[in-house]
C-alpha positions as CSV (number, residue, x, y, z in Angstrom):
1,X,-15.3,-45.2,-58.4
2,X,-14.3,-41.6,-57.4
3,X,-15.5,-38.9,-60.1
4,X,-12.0,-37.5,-60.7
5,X,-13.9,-33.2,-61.5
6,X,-15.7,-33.2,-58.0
7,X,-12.3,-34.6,-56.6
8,X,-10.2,-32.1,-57.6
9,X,-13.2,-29.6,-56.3
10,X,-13.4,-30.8,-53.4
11,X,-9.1,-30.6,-52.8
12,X,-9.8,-26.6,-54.2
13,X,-12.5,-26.3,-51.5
14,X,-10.7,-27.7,-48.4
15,X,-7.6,-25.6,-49.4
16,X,-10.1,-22.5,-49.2
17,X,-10.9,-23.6,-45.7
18,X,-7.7,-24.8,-44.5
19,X,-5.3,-22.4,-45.6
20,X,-7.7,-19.7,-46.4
21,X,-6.9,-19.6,-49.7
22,X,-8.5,-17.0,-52.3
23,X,-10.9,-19.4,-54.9
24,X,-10.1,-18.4,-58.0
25,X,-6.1,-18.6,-57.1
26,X,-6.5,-22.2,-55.9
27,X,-8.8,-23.4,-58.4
28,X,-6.5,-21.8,-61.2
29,X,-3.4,-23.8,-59.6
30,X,-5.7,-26.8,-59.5
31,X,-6.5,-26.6,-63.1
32,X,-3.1,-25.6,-64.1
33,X,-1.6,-28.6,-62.7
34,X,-4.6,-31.3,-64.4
35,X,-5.7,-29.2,-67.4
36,X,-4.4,-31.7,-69.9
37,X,-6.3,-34.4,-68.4
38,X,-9.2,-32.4,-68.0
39,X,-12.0,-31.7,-71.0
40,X,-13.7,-28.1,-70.8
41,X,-16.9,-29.5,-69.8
42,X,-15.0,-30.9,-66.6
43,X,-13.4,-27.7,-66.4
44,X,-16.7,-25.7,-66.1
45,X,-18.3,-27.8,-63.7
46,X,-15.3,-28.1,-61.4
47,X,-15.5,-24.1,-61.2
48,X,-19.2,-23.9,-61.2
49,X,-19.4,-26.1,-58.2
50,X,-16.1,-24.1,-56.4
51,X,-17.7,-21.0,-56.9
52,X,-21.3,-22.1,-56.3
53,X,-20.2,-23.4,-53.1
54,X,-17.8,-20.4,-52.2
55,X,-20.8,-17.8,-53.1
56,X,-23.8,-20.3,-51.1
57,X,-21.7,-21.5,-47.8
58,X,-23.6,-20.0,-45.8
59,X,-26.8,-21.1,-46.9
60,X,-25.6,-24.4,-47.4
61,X,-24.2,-24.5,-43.7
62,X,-27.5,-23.3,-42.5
63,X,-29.2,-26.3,-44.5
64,X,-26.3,-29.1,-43.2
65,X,-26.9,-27.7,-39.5
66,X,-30.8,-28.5,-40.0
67,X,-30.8,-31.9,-41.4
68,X,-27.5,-33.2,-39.7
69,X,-27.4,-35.3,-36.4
70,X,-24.5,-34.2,-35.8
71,X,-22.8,-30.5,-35.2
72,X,-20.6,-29.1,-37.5
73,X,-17.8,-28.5,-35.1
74,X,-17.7,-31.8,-35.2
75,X,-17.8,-32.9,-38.8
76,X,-14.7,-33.2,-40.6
77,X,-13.9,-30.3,-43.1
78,X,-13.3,-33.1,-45.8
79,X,-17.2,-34.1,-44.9
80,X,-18.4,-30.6,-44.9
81,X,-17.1,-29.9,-47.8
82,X,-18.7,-33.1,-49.4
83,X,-22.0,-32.3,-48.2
84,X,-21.6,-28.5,-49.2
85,X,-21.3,-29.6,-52.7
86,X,-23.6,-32.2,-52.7
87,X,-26.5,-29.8,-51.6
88,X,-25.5,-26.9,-54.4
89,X,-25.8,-29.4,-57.1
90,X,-29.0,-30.6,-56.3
91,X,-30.8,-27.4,-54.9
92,X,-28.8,-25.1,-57.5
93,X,-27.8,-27.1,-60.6
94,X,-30.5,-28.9,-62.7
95,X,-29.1,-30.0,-65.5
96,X,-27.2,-32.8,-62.5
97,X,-29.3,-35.7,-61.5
98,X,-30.2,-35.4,-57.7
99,X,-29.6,-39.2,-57.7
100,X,-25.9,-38.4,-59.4
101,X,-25.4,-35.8,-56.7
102,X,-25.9,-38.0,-53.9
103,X,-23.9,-41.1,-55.1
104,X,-21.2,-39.3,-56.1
105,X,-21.1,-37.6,-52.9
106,X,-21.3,-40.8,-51.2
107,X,-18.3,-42.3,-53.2
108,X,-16.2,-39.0,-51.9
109,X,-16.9,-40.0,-47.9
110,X,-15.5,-43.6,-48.9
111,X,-12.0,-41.7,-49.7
112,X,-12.2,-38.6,-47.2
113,X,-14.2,-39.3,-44.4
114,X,-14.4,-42.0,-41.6
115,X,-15.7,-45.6,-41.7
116,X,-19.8,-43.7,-41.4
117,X,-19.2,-40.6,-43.2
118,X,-20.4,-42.2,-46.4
119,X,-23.8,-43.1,-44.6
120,X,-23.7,-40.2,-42.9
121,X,-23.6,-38.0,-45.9
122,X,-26.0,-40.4,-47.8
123,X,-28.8,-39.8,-45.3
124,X,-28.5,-35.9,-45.3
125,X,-28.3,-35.4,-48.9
126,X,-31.4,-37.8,-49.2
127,X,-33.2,-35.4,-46.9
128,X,-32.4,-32.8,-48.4
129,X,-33.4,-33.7,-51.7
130,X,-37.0,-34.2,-50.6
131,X,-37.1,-30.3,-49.3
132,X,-38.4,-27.6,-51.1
133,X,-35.8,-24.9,-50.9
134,X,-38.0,-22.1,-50.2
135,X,-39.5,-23.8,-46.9
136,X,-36.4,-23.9,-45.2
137,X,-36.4,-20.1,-44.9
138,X,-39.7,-19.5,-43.0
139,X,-37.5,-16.6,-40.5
140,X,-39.4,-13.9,-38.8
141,X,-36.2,-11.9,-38.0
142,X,-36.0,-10.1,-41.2
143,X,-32.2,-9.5,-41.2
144,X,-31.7,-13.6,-40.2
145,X,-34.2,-14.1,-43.2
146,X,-31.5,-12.0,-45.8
147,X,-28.4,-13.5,-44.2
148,X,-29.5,-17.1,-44.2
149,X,-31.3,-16.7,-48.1
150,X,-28.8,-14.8,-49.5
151,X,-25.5,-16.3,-48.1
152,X,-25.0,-12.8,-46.8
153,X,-23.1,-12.1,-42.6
154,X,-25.3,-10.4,-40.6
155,X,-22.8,-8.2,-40.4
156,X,-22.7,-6.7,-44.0
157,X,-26.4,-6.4,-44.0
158,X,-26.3,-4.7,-40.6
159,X,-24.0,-1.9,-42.0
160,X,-26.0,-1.9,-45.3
161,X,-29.0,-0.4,-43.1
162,X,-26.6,2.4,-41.4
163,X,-27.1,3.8,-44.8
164,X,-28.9,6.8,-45.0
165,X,-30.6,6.1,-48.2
166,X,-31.0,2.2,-47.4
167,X,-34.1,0.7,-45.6
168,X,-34.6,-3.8,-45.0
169,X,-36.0,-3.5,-48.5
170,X,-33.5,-2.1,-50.6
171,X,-31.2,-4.3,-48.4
172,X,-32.9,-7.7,-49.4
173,X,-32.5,-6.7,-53.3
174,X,-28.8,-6.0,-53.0
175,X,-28.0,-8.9,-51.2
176,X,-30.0,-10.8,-53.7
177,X,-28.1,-9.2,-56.2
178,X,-24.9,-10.0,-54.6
179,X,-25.6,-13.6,-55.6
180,X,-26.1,-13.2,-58.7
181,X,-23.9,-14.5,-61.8
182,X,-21.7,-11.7,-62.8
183,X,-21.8,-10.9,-66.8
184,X,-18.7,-10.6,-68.8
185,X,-17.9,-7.0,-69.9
186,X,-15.4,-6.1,-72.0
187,X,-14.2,-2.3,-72.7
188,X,-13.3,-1.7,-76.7
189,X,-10.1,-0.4,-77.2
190,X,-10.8,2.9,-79.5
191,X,-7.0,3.4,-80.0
192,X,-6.7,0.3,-81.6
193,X,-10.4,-0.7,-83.4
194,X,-13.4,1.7,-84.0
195,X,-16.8,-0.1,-82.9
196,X,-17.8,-0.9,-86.2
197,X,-14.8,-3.4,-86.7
198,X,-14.9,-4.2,-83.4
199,X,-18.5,-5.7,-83.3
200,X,-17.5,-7.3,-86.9
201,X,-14.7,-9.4,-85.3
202,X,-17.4,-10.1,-82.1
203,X,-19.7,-11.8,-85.0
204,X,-17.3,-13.3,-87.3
205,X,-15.9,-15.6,-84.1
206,X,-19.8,-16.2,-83.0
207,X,-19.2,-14.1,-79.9
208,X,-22.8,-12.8,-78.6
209,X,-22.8,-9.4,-77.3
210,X,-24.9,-6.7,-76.3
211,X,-23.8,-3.2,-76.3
212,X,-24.3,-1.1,-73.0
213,X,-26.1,2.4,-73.6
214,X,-24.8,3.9,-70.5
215,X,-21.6,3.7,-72.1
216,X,-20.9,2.3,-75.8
217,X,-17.2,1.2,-75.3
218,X,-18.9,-1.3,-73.3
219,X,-20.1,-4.6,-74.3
220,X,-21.6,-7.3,-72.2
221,X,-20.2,-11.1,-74.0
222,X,-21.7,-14.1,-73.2
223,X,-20.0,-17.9,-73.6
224,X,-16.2,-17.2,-73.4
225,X,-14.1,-19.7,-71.9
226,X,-10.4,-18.5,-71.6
227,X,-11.1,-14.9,-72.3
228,X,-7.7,-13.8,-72.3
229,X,-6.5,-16.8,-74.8
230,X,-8.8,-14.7,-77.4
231,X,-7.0,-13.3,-80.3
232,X,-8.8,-10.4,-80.3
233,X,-7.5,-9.4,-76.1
234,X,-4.2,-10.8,-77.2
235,X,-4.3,-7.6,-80.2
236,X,-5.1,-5.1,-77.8
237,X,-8.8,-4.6,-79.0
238,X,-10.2,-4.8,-75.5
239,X,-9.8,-5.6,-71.6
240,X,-12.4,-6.6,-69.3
241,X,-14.3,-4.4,-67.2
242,X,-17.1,-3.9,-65.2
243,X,-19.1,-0.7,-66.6
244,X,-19.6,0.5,-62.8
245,X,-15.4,0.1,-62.5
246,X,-14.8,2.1,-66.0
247,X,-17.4,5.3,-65.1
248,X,-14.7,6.8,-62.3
249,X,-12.2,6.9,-64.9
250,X,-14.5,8.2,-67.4
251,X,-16.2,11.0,-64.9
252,X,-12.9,12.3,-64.1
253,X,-13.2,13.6,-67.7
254,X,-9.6,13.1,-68.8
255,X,-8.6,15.3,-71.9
256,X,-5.9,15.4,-74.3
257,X,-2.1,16.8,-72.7
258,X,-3.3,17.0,-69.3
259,X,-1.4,15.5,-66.8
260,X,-3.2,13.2,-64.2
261,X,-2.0,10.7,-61.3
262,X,-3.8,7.2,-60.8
263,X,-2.4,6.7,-56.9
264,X,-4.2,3.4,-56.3
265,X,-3.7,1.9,-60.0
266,X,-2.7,-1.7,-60.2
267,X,-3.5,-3.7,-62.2
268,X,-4.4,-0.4,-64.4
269,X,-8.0,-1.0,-66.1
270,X,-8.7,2.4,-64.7
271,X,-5.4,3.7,-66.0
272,X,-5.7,3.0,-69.3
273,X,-9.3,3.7,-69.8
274,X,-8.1,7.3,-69.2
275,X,-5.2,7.1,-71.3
276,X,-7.7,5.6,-74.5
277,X,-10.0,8.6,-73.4
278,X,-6.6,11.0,-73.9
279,X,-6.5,9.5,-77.3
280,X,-3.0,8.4,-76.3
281,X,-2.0,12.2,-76.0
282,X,-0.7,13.6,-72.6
283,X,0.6,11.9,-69.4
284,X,-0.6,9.9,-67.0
285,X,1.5,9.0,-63.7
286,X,0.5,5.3,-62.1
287,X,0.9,4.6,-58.5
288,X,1.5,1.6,-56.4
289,X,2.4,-0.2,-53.4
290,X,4.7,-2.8,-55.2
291,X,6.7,-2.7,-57.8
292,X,4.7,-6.3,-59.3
293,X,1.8,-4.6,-59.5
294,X,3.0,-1.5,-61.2
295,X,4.5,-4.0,-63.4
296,X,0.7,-5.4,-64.5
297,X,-0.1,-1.6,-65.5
298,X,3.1,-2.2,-67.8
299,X,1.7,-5.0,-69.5
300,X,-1.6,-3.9,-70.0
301,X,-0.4,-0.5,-71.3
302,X,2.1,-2.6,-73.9
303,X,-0.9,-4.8,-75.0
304,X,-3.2,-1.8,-75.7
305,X,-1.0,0.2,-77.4
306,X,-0.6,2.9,-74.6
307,X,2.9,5.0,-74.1
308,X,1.8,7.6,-71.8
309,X,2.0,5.6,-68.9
310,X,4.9,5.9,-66.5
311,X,4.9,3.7,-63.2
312,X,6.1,4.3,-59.7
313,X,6.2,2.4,-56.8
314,X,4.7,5.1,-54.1
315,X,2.7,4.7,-51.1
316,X,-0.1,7.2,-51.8
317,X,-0.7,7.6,-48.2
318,X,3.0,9.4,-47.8
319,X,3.1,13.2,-48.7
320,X,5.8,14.1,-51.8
321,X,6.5,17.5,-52.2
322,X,7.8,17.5,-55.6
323,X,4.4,17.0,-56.8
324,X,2.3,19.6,-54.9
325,X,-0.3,21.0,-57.0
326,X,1.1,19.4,-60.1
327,X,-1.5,17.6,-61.4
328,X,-4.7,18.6,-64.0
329,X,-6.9,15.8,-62.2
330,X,-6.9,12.6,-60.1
331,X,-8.3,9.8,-60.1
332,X,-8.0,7.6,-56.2
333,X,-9.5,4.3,-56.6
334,X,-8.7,3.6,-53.2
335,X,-8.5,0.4,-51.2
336,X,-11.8,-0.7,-50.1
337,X,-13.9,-3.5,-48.2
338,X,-15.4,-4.6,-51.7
339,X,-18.8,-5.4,-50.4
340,X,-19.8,-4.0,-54.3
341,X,-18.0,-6.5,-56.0
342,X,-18.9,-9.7,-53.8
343,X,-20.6,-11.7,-56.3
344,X,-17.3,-11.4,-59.0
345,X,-15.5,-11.9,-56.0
346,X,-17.6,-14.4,-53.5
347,X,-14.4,-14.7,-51.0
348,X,-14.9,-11.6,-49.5
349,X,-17.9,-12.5,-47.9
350,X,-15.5,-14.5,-45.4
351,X,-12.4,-12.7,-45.3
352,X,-13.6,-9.6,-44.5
353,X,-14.6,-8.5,-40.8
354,X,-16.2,-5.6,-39.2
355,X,-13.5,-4.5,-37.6
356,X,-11.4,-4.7,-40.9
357,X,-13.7,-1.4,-42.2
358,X,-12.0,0.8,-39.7
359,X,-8.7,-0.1,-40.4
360,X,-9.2,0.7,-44.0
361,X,-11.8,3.7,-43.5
362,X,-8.5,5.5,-42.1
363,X,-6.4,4.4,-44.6
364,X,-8.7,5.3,-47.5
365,X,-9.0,9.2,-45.8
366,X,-5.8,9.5,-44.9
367,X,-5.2,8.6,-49.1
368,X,-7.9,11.5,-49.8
369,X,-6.1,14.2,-47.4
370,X,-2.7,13.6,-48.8
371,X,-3.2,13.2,-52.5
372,X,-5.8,16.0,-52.5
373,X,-2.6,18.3,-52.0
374,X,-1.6,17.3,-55.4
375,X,-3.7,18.6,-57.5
376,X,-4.3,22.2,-59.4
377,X,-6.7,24.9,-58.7
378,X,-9.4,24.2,-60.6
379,X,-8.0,20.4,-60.9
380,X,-10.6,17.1,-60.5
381,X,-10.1,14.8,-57.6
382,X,-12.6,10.9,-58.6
383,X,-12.4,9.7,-55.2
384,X,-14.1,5.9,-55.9
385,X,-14.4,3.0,-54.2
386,X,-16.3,-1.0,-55.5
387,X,-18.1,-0.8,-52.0
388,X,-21.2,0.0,-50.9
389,X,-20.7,0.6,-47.6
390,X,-21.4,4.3,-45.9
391,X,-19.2,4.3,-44.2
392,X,-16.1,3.9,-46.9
393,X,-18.1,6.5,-49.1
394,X,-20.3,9.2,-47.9
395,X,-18.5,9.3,-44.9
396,X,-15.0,10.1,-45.9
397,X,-16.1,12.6,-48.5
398,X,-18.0,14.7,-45.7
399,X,-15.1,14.2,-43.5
400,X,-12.9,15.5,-46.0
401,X,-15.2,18.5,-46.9
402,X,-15.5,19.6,-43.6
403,X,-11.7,20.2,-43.5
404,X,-11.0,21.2,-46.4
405,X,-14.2,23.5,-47.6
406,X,-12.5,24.5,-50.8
407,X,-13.9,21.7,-52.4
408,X,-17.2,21.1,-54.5
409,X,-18.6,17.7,-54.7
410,X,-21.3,15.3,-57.2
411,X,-21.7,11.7,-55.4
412,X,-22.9,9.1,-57.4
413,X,-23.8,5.7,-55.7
414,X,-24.4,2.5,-58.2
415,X,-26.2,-0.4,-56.3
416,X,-25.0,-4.1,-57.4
417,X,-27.7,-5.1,-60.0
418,X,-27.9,-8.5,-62.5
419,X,-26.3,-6.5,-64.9
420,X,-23.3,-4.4,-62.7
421,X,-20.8,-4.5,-60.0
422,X,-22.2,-2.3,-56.9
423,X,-19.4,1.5,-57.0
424,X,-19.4,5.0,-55.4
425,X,-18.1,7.8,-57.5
426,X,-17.5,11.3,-55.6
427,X,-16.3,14.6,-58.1
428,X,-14.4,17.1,-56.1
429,X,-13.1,20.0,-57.7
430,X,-10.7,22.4,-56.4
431,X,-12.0,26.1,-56.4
């Protein structure tokens, strides 16, 4: 009998393959389509094991490849699949008997592979589950050690030591970062709740939380399923966001009746982190490429109780003359390769390519050069980025400076931790 939650896993997974679909988009059509047949313990493990699998590929590819007979050009994407998750659950999830693992494996090749795939994938996962992980690793090459433990191309680890300030080392820790569990961090809403209230209503719904130092309209929450289904997001009291993604709105220093542009602001976390820092009082112009994502900023601005907020849809690459040297400060969270933010967001490990960086190097200067005309003498440009890559970050600013010397700069680069996305941060100001 087919096991109905590693089913509908395995359809998520081959979609991701096949159509190279984003993960969380197909597993939230998946579960949208089967949710009322479906318990919320079968809808935690279906997404552990999609984004286990999703994060681990690699790894798990290297480990088929060593204990298959048979190449994987040659195996079935169904079958690959099947083995993929086969191998997480019993090398990454415990609390799932390696006998369970197997057998329901097995009863997936009956239905999805040929007339041997179910012996086929029976005598690789019984291998495997005789292995000790950490044995299977033993690679003198150290960058081949990194990619192949850490689910990591060679390629992102190779540009990781172009950095200046990066040596193998610091590589291997930020690639083991990158696999790590991402928390949940929410962002209070101090328009709407003071923090006293705020962590009252946390408790009263037995919500644990841990406040962040670095920045106390932070909280790290632990245990919520449906997040957004929460009466308290529904009320406005908070959003989610990464501390590393809220300190570029909160270094631009936003005060009360300035005026500031957000060029690259969709879906407008950023955005309205500066207008709560405003205390509501000023304006705040929000940029975008399309006209449904300047429509999230919207939303989010009507749930938290924000009115300063005006939208436009503007490509912030194209000059407008109407607003030369209008602005107090700006904030350019500009498009980026995301190599910060790959364990929130595990697909980008396989979509992106080298020669992707740069196509969207250019793009992020040519977004720096232009904008840059925008602001005031004296005015604040946060040029920031959820990469990690040099080449995105340092190397833009320096371009930029060179050209334009009338510019002072702070750079701040946040490596991906347990606790926090990986971000770069650059302060320019206007003399």
């Amino acid at each position: 009998m087919i096991d109905k939650v590693r089913e509908l896993a395995l359809k998520v997974l081959y979609k991701i393959d096949k159509e190279e679909a984003y993960s969380n988009i197909a597993l939230n059509e998946i579960l949208n389509a089967n949710r009322e047949k479906l318990t919320p313990k079968d809808i935690g493990l279906i997404s552990e094991i999609i984004y286990g699998v999703t994060t681990w590929k690699l790894t798990l590819d290297v480990i088929i490849i060593k204990h298959s007979k048979i190449k994987m050009k040659k195996i079935s994407t169904w079958v690959v699949n099947i083995l993929r998750m086969g191998i997480y659950q019993i090398l990454f999830l415990d609390k799932i008997p390696q006998s369970a693992a197997v057998n329901e494996s097995v009863n997936l090749a009956k239905r999805y592979g040929h007339k041997s795939s179910a012996n086929f994938v029976n005598a690789v996962l019984r291998k495997i589950s005789m292995v000790d992980y950490a044995e299977l690793f033993k690679i003198e090459n150290p960058i081949e050690r990194i990619s192949k433990t850490t689910s990591m191309p060679v390629w992102i680890i190779e540009e990781l030591l172009k950095d200046r300030d990066y040596n193998i080392s610091n590589v291997r820790k930020i690639c083991g970062n990158l696999v790590q569990r991402p928390n949940i961090t929410i962002r209070r809403n101090n328009l709407k709740i003071n923090k006293e209230e705020f962590e009252k209503q946390l408790k009263e719904r037995n919500i644990n939380f841990t406040e962040i130092e670095e920045n106390k309209d932070f909280y790290i929450v632990e245990k919520i399923k449906n997040i957004e289904n929460l009466d308290m997001f529904q009320k406005g009291y908070f959003t989610v966001q990464d501390l590393s993604a809220g300190m570029s709105a909160y270094m631009l220093e936003p005060k009360e009746n300035e005026y500031i542009l957000d060029a690259c602001s969709a879906p407008g976390g950023k955005t309205t982190y500066i207008a709560e820092l405003m205390n509501n009082k000023g304006k705040i112009l929000a940029w975008d490429l399309y006209e449904a994502r300047t429509n999230l900023i919207k939303e989010n601005a009507q749930r938290l109780g924000i009115n300063i907020i005006n939208t436009e849809t503007n490509d912030a690459t194209k000059y407008k003359a109407e607003y030369n040297e209008k602005f107090d400060k700006i904030l350019l969270d500009v498009p980026c390769m995301g190599i910060g933010v790959i364990k929130r967001k595990p697909d980008i490990k396989w979509h992106r390519k080298p020669e992707d960086l740069k196509v969207i190097s250019k793009v992020q200067y040519e977004i720096l050069e232009n904008c840059s005309k925008y602001v005031k003498k004296g005015g604040t440009i946060i040029y920031s980025t959820c990469s990690i890559l040099e080449k995105e970050n340092h190397g833009i600013i320096q371009k930029f400076l060179e050209k334009n010397p009338i510019y002072t700069t702070t750079e701040i680069k946040i490596e991906p931790t347990e606790k926090q996305d990986g971000f770069y941060i650059a302060k320019l100001i206007k003399k």
